[in-house]
C-alpha positions in Angstrom: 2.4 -14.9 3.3 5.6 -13.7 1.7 6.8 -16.8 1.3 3.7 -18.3 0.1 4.0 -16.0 -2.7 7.1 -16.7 -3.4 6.8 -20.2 -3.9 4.1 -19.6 -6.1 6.1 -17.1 -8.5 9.0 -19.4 -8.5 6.9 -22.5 -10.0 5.9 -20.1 -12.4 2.5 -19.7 -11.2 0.3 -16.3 -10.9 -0.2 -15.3 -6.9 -2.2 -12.4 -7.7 -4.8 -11.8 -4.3 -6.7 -8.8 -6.1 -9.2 -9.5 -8.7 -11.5 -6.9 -9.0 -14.3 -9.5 -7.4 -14.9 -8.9 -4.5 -15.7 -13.0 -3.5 -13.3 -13.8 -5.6 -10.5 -12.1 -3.7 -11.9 -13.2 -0.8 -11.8 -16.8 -1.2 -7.8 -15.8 -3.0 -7.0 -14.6 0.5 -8.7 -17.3 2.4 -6.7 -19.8 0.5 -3.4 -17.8 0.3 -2.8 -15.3 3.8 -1.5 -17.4 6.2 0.1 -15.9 9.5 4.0 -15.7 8.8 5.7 -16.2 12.2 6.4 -12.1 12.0 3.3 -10.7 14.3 3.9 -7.2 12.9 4.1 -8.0 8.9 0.9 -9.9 10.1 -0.3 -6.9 11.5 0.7 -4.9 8.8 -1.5 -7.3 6.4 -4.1 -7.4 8.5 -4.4 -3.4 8.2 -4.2 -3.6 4.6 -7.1 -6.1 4.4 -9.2 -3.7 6.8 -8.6 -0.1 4.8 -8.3 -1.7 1.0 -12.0 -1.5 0.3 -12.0 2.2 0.9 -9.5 3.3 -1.4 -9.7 6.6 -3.8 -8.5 7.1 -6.7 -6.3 10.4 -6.9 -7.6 11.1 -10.3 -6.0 13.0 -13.3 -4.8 16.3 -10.6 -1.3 17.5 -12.5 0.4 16.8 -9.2 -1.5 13.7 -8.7 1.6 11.2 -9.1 3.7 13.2 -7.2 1.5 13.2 -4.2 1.4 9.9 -4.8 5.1 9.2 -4.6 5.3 10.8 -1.8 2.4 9.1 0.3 4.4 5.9 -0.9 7.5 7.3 0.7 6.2 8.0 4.0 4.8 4.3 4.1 8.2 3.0 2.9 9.9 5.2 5.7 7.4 4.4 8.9 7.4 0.6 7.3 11.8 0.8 7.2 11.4 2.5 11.2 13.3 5.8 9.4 10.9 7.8 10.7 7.8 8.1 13.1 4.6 7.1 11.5 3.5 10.8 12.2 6.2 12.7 11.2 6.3 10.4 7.5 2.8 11.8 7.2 2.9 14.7 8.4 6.5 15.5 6.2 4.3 14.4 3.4 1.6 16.3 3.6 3.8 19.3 3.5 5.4 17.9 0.1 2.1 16.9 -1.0 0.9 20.8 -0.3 4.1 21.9 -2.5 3.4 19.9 -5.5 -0.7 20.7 -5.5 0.9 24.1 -4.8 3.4 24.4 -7.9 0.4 22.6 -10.1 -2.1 24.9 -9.1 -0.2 28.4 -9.4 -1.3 29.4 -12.7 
C-alpha cells in the first residue's frame, strides 16, 4: 500500500482512502490496499480496517490532546518494537490518568 501511495502523491495526485462515505471508502480501498510483500504492515492494515468504524471522538476534555498524544506514542513505540504492546498501553494509561488528573484538580 505504501508504495501505492506514494506513487500517487508523487504524480501529484490525491490518495486520500477516507471520505466520510462509507461506499465510497470502500470502493477507495478496494481499488487502492493491495498486500505489500510485508505480512505484518499487512496485518497492521488489516487491523486498522477492522477497528476504524468504531472510533470515538475524545471530545473537548482540557486534557483531551494530551491523552491523545500519548495514545499515539504508545502506538508509535509497540509499532517501532520499543516496547511491549502492553506495557506502551499500559505506560499510557498511567500518563493518560496524570493529565485527566492535573485537568480535573480544580
Amino acid at each position: 500500500m505504501q508504495s501505492v501511495l506514494r506513487k500517487q502523491r508523487d504524480q501529484g495526485e490525491d490518495a486520500r482512502l477516507f471520505t466520510g462515505s462509507p461506499d465510497a471508502d470502500k470502493a477507495l480501498r478496494d481499488t487502492w490496499v493491495k498486500p505489500s510483500g510485508n505480512a505484518d504492515f499487512d496485518q497492521v492494515i488489516s487491523a486498522y480496517y477492522d477497528v476504524v468504524d468504531y472510533g470515538q471522538s475524545f471530545g473537548s476534555s482540557p486534557a483531551g490532546q494530551e491523552i491523545q498524544n500519548e495514545l499515539n506514542n504508545a502506538i508509535t513505540a509497540a509499532l517501532l518494537g520499543d516496547k511491549t504492546p502492553e506495557q506502551a498501553l499500559a505506560d499510557a494509561q498511567k500518563a493518560a490518568m496524570r493529565a485527566y488528573e492535573n485537568a480535573t484538580a480544580g
